[in-house]
KOLTI-433753 format. One line per field, with one value per residue (C-alpha): x, y, z; residue in three letters. Coordinates in steps of 0.001 Angstrom, whole numbers. Example, Ala and Ser with C-alpha at 12.3 -4.5 7.8 and 13.67 -1.06 7.14 Angstrom:
X = 12300; 13670 $
Y = -4500; -1060 $
Z = 7800; 7140 $
mardo = ALA; SER $
END
This chain:
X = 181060; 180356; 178376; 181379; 183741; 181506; 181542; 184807; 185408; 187154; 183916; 184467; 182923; 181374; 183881; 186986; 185280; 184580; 188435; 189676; 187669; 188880; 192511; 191836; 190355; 192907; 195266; 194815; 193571; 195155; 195346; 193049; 192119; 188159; 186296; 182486; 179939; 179322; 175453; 173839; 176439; 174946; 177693; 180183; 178949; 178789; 182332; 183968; 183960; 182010; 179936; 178525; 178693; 180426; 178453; 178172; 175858; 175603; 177239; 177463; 180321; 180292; 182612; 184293; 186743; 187845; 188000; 191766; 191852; 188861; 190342; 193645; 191392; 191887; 188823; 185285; 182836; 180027; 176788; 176823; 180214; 182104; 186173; 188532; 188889; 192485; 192421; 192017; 189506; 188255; 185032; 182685; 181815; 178811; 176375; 178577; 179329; 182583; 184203; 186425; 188094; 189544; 192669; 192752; 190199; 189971; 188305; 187518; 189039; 188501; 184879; 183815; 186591; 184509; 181254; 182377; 183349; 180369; 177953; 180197; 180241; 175886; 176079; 178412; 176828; 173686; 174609; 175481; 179427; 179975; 177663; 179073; 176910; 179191; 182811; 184890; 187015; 190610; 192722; 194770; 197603; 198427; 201241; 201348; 200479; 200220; 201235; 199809; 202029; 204633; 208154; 210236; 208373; 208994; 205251; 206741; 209905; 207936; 205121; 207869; 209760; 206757; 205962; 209943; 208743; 205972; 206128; 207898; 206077; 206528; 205303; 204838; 204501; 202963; 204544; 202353; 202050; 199946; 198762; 199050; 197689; 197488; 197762; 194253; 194486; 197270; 196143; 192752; 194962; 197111; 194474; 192749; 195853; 196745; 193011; 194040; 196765; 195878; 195849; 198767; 200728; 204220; 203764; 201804; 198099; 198258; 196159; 195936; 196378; 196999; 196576; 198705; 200099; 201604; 199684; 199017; 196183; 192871; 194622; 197152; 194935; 192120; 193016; 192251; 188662; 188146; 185192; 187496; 189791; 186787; 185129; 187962; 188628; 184668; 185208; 188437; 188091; 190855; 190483; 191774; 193090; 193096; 195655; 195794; 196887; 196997; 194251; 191872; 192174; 189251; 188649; 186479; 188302; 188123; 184444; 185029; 187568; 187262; 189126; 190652; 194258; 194504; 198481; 200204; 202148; 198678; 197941; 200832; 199736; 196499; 197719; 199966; 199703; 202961; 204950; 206848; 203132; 201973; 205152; 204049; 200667; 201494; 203404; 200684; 198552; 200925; 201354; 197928; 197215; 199701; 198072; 194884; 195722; 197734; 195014; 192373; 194975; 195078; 191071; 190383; 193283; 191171; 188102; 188862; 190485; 186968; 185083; 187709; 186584; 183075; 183552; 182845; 185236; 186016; 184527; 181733; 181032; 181204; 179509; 176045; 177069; 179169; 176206; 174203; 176643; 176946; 172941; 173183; 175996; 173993; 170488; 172472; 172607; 169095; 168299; 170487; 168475; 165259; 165872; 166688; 163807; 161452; 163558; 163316; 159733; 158834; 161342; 159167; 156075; 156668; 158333; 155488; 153591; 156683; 154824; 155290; 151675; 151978; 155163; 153472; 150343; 152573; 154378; 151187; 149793; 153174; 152909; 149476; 150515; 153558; 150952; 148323; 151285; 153070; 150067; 149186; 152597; 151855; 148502; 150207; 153282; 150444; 148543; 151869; 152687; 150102; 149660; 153170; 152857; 149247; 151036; 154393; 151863; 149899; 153885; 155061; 151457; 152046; 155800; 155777; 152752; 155585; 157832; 156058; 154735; 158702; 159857; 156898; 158126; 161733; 161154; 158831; 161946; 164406; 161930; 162108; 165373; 166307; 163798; 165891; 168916; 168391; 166867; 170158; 172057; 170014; 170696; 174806; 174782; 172976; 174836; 178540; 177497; 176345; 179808; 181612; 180224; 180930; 184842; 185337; 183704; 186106; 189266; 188241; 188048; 191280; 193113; 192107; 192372; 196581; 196317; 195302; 197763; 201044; 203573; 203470; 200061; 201720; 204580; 202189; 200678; 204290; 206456; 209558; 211319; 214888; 217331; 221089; 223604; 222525; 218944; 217283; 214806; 216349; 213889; 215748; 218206; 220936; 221320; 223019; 226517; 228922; 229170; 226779; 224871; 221625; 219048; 215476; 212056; 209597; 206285; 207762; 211599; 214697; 217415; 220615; 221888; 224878; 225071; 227167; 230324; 229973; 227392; 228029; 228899; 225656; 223767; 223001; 219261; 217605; 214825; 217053; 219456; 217844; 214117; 214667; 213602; 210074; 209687; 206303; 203366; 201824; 198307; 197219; 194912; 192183; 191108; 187741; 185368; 182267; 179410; 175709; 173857; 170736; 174033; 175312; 179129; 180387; 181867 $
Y = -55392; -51981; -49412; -46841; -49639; -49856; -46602; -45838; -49010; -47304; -46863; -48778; -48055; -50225; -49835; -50071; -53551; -54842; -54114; -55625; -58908; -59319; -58779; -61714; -64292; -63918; -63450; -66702; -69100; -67362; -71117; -73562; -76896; -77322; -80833; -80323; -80623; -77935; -76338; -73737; -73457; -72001; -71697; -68157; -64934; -62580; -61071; -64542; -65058; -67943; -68155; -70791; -72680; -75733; -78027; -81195; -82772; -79896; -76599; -74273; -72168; -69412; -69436; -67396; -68478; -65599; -65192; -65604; -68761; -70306; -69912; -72156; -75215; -78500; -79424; -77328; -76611; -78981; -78769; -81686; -82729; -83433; -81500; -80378; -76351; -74779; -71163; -68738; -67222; -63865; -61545; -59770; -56244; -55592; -58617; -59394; -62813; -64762; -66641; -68737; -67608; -70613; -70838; -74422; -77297; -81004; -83792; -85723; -89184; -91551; -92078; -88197; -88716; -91656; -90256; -87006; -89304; -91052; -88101; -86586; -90215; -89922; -86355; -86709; -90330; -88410; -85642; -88768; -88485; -92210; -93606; -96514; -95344; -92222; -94410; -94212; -97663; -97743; -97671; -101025; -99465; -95970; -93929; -91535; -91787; -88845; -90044; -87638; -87869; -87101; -86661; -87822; -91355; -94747; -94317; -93356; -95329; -98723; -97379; -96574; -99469; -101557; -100196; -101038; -104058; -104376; -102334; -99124; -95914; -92066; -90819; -87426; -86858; -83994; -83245; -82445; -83030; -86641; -84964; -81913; -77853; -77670; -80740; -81405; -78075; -79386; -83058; -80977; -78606; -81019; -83379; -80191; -79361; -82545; -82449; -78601; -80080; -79381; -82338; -81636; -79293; -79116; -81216; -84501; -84831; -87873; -91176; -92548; -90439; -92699; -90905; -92169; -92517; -94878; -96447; -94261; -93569; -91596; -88602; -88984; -90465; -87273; -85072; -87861; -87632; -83877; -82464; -80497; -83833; -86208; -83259; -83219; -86681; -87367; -84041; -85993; -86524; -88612; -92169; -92078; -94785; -94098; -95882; -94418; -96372; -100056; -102962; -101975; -98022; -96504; -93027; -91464; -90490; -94704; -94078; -91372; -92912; -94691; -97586; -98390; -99927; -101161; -100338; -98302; -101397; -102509; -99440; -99606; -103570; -102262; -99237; -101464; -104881; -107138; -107039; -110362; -111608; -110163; -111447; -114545; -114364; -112390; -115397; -117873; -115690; -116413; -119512; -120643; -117666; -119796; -123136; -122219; -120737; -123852; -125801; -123665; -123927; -127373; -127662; -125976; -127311; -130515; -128928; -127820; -131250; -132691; -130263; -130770; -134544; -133821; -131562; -133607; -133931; -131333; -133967; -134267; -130699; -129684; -133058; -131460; -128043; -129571; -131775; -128613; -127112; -129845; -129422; -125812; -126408; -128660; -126394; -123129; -123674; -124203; -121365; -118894; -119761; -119886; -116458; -114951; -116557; -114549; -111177; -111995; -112365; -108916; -107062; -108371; -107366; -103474; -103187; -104202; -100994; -98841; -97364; -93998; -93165; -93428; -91526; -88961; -88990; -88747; -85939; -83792; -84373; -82665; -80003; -79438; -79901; -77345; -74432; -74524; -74648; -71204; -69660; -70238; -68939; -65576; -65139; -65805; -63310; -60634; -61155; -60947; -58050; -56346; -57650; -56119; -52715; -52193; -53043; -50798; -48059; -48384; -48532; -45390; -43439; -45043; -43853; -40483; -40085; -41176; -39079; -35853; -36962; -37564; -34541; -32571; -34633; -33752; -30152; -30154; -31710; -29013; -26593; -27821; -28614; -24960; -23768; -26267; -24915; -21230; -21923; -23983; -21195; -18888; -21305; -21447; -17650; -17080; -20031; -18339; -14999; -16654; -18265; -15351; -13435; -15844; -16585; -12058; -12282; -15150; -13524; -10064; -12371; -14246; -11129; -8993; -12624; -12241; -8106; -8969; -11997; -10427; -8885; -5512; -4431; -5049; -2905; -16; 279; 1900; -1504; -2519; -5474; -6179; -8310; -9146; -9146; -12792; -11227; -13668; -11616; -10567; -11771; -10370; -7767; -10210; -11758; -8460; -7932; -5075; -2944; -5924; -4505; -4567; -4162; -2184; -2637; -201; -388; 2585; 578; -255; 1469; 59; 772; -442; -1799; 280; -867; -1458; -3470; -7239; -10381; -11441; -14756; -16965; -18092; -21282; -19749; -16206; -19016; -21515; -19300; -17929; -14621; -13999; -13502; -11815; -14357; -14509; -15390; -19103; -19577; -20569; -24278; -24362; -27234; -28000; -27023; -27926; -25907; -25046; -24085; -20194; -19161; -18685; -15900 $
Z = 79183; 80659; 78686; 79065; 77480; 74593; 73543; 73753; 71027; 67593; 65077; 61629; 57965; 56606; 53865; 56301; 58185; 54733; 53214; 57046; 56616; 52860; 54031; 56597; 54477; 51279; 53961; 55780; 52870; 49797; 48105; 48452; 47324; 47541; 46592; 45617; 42826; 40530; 40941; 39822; 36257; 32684; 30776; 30398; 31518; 28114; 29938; 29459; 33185; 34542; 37872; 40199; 43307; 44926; 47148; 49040; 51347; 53846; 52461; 49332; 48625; 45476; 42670; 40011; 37549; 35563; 31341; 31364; 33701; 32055; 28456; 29219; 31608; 30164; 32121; 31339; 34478; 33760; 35718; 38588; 38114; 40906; 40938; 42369; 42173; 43561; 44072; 46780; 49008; 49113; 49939; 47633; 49425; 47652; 49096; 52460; 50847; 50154; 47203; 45746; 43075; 40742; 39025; 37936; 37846; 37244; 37712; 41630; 40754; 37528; 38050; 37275; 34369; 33599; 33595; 31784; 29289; 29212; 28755; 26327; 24048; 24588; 23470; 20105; 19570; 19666; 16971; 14534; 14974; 15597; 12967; 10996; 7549; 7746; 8257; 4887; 3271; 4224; 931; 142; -773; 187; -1463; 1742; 5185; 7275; 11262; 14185; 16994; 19087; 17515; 20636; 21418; 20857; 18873; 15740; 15857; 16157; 12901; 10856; 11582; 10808; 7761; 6758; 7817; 5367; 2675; 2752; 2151; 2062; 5886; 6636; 10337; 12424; 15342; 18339; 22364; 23089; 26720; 28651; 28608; 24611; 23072; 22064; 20096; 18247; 17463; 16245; 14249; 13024; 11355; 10091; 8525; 6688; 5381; 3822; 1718; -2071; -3946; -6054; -4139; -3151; 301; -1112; 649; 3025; 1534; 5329; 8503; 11367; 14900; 17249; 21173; 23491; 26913; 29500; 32592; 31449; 32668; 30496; 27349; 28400; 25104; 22898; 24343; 23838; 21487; 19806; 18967; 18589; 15491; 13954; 13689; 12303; 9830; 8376; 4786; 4662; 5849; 9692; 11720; 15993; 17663; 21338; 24022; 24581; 23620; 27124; 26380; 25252; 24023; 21904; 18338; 18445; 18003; 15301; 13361; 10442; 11759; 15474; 16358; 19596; 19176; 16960; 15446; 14596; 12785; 10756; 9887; 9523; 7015; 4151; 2978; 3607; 219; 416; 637; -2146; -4352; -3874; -4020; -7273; -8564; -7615; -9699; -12661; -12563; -12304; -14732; -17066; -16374; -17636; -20367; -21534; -20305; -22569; -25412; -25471; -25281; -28200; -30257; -29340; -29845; -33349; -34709; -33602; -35806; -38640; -38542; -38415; -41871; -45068; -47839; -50649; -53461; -51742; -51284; -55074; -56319; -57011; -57948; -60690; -61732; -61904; -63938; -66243; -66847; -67095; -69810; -71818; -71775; -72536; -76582; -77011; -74799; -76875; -80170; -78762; -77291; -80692; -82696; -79868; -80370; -84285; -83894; -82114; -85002; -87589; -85820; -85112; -88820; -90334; -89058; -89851; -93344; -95642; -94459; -90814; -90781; -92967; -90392; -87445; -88535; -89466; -86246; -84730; -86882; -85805; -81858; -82964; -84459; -81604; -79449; -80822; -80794; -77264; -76239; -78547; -76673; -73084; -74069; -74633; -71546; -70103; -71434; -70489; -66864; -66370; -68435; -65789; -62402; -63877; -63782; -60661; -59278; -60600; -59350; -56371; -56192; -57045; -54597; -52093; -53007; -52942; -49465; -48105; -49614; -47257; -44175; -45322; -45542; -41848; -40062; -41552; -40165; -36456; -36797; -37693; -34738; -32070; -33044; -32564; -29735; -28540; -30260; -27404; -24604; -25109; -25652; -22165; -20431; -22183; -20714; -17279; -17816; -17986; -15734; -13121; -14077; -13557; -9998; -9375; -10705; -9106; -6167; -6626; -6787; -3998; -1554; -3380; -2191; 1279; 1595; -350; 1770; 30; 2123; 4900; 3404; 2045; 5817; 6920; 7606; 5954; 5200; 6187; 4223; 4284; 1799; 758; 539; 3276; 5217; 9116; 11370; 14770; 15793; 17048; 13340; 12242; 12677; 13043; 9834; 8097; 4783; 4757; 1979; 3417; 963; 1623; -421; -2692; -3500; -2129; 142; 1347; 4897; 7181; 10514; 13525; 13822; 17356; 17843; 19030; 16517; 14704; 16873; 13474; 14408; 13242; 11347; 9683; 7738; 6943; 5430; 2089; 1242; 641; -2687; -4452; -5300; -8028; -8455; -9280; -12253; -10118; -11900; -13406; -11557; -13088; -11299; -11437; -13695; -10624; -8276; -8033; -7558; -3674; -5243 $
mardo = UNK; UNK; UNK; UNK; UNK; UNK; UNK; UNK; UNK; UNK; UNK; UNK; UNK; UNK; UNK; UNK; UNK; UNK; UNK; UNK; UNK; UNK; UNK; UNK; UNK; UNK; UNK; UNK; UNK; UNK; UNK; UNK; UNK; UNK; UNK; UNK; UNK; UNK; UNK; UNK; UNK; UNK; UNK; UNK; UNK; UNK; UNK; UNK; UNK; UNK; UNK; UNK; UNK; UNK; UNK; UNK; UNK; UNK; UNK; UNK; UNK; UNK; UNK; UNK; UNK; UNK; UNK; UNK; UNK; UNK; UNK; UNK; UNK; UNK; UNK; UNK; UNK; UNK; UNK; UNK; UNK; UNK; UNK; UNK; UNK; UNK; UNK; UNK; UNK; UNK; UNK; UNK; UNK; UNK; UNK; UNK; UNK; UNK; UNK; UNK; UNK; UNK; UNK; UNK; UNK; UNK; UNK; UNK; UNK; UNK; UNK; UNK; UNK; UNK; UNK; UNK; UNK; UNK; UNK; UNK; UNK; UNK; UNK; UNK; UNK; UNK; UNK; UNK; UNK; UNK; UNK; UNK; UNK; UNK; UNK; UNK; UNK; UNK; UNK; UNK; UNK; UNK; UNK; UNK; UNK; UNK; UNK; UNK; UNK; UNK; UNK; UNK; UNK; UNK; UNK; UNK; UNK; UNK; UNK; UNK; UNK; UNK; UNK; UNK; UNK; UNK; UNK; UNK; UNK; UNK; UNK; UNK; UNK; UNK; UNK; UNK; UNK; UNK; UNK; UNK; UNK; UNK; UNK; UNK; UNK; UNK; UNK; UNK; UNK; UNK; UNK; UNK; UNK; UNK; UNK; UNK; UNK; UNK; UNK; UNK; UNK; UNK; UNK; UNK; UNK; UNK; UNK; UNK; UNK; UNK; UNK; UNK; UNK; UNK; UNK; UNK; UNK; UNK; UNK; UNK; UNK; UNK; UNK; UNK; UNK; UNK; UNK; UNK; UNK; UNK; UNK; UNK; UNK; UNK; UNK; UNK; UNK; UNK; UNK; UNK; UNK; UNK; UNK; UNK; UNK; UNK; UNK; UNK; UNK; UNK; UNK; UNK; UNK; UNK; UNK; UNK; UNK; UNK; UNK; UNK; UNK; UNK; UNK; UNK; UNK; UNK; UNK; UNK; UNK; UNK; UNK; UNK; UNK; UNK; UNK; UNK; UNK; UNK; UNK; UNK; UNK; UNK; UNK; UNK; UNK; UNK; UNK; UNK; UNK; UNK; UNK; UNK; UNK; UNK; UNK; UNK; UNK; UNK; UNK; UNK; UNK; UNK; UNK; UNK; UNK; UNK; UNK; UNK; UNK; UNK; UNK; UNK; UNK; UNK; UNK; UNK; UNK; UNK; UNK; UNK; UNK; UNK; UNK; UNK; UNK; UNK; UNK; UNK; UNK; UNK; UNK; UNK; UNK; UNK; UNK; UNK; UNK; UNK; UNK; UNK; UNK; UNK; UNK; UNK; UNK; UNK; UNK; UNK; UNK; UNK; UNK; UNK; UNK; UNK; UNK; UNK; UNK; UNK; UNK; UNK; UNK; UNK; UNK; UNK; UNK; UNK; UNK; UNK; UNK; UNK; UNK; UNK; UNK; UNK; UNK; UNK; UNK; UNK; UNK; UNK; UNK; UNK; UNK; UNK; UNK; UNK; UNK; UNK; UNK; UNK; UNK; UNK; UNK; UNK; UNK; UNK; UNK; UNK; UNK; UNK; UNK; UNK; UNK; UNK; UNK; UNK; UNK; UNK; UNK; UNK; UNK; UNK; UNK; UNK; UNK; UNK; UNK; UNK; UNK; UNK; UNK; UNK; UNK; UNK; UNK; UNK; UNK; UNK; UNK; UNK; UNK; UNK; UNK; UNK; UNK; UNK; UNK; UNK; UNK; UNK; UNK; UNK; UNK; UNK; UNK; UNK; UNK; UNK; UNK; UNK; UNK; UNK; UNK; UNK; UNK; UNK; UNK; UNK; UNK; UNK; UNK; UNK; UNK; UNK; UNK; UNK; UNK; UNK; UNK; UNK; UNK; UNK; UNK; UNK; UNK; UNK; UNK; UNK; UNK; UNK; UNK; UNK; UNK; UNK; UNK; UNK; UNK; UNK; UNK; UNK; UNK; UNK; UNK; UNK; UNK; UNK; UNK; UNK; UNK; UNK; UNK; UNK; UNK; UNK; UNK; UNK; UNK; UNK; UNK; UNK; UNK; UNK; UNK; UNK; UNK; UNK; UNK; UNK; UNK; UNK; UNK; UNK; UNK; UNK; UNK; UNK; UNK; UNK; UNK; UNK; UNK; UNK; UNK; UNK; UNK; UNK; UNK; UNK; UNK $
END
């Protein structure tokens, strides 16, 4: 083109080109559906927002998705996963680039679903989630089950009605959505929730919680293979059954639960025992329970008439001890005499040393013992006596020597104490007069603060104050009407007056009714605060 054509062209900003080519692109590709792997992605920005870049084999486009768009994803941004982003185009001004800005993301076909799933399974397996040390025993017989699913479906209908089936049993169910925006959150929350329960609260705590949802595609079965789900699930403290989809489905609360159903009927089977089973298994129990009893019964009825043969006879028994006694019989005279020719004997024996003079002899030597014994107790009553009288003394040197030395220490105390208290009699007299002093610079204060705020300086300085026949104070001219009384205070007293006839009807003003009339203040007794000793008065 010509020189002269070229600079006659309009001249652009850089501002203005940049606004024009961000108009164009949002313009012309304001929603888009992009396909690429995600590069280049460290998790949220500190804002919430999250950036990165889509790529393939030959290009790179940059992406932002936004706090509030990231917050309600089903699907996360995962670093080399290959999606699908919708959103729209646009330009960022600043480094003459452009963007994609994404509303909504998921997954490019079931094999990144697949290996999402996989490297999420690796991740939790990793962290000890699916462990089988850390799987709890299913209870034989639970009194309540707690079901996790959704209210409307044919899931629920076909548990309950196989548990009928079997043996009937209190079910509490927690309603929540089995796919869609939100319904991980809710099978999360709701298995959180039935863990809460108090044990003996007014809503009974669940024995069993059975998680459950009909067939579906790995779309549909993706919220059963959240994190969120899948910690919940290995956090349960109640025993958990997972019975999501058909036999082939596979998601990964099967790997945290505690037990997997490959239906939901099979949960339920799994859950209670069949009763009209357990009848008769019961009754088997009795009867054979009954059998060998009888049998044991009759064994030892048996076993006892065998021993009662094997005893000997009653004669036979008593034979020798009545021989015995027969012996015993016959000895037993002879015995008797020759015992009382011994004891006759030994009488004879000690009387014959039983004479006059041996009594005489014994008693002399008693006397004897008694004399030397009296007198020993005279001498020992003595040195007694006197042991006592001698420490008696010492005690009574000993105690008035005390008590002429507490008397001194008595008297020395009443002596200080009489110097501390005039010298707290000092103290209180100076802190009284400090007192005092203080309380007259306060009042003197108090009352000329009431002479400079009182009305009646302002009335002393040459004004007046106006009041009606109601005495309310008359704040304007137009609140007095023809011939109205009126009451004037000057700072000397009182004199009445009356308005001219002539003048207009009184204009009743907001403030003249409705303010009473000032009336004099009197001075508040100013309230004594305690103050620190080292602090002075403000006054």
């Amino acid at each position: 083109m010509p020189a002269e054509n070229l600079i006659n062209a309009p001249e652009f900003t850089v501002s203005e080109l940049s606004s024009a080519l961000k108009r164009t692109v949002e313009d012309r590709f304001g929603h888009v559906r992009v396909r690429g792997e995600i590069s280049g992605f460290r998790g949220p920005h500190s804002s919430g927002h999250c950036y990165f870049a889509l790529k393939d084999e030959s290009a790179k486009i940059e992406a932002v998705i936004w706090k509030f768009a990231h917050a309600r994803m089903r699907f996360k941004p995962q670093e080399g996963l290959e999606v699908i982003a919708t959103g729209r185009l646009t330009t960022y001004p600043n480094s003459s680039k452009y963007q994609i800005v994404i509303d909504s993301l998921e997954p490019a076909g079931i094999g990144a679903l697949m290996a999402l799933m996989e490297e999420r399974k690796r991740k939790l397996a990793a962290e000890g989630l699916f462990d089988e040390a850390r799987k709890q025993l299913l209870p034989w017989l639970p009194e309540v089950i707690g079901v996790v699913t959704s209210p409307t479906g044919a899931v629920i209908r076909d548990i309950l009605h196989r548990l009928q089936d079997r043996f009937p049993r209190r079910v509490l169910v927690w309603p929540v959505k089995v796919q869609g925006d939100g319904s991980a959150e809710q099978v999360a929350a709701a298995i959180r929730g039935f863990n809460a329960l108090p044990e003996a609260g007014r809503i009974p705590r669940p024995d069993l919680l059975i998680v459950a949802r009909g067939g579906g595609s790995l779309e549909d079965l993706w919220s059963f293979n959240e994190e969120i789900v899948v910690r919940a699930a290995a956090d349960s403290t109640i025993p958990l059954i997972s019975a999501v989809g058909h036999e082939t489905d596979i998601t990964l609360i099967d790997f945290a639960a505690d037990k997997r159903a490959p239906t939901p009927t099979a949960a339920a089977e799994m859950a209670v025992p069949v009763r009209s089973e357990l009848f008769a298994e019961v009754e088997s129990l009795a009867r054979r329970t009954m059998v060998c009893w009888q049998r044991g019964q009759e064994s030892r009825r048996n076993e006892l008439r065998a021993a009662a043969r094997a005893l000997p006879s009653l004669s036979e028994l008593l034979a020798i001890p009545r021989q015995r006694l027969d012996h015993l019989g016959a000895a037993l005279p002879r015995g008797l005499k020759a015992n009382t020719h011994a004891h006759h004997r030994r009488f004879s024996q000690l009387s014959a040393g039983l004479t006059l003079k041996v009594l005489r002899g014994q008693v002399t030597q008693a006397n004897h013992r008694l004399i030397v014994s009296s007198e020993r107790i005279r001498l020992s009553a003595r040195a007694l006596l006197r042991n006592r009288r001698e420490r008696f003394m010492g005690l009574e040197v000993r105690f008035k020597a005390s008590k002429l030395s507490n008397a001194q220490a008595q008297r020395n105390a009443i002596v200080r104490d009489c110097e501390r208290m005039q010298r707290l009699a000092e103290r209180a007299r100076r802190a009284l007069l400090t007192s005092l002093q203080r309380l007259d610079a306060r009042v003197a204060h108090s009352g000329q603060l009431l002479s400079a705020l009182s009305y009646r300086g302002v009335l002393a300085r040459g004004f007046a104050l106006v009041r009606d026949e109601h005495g309310h104070a008359v704040h304007a001219a137009a609140a007095v009407g023809p011939s109205a009384r009126l009451s004037i205070e000057f700072a000397d007293g009182r004199v009445g007056a009356t308005a001219d006839p002539d003048r207009p009807a009184a204009t009743p003003g907001p403030t003249s009714a409705a303010k009473p009339a000032p009336r004099e203040t009197k001075p508040a007794t100013p309230k004594r605060v305690p103050k620190p000793a080292d602090q002075g008065s403000l006054f």
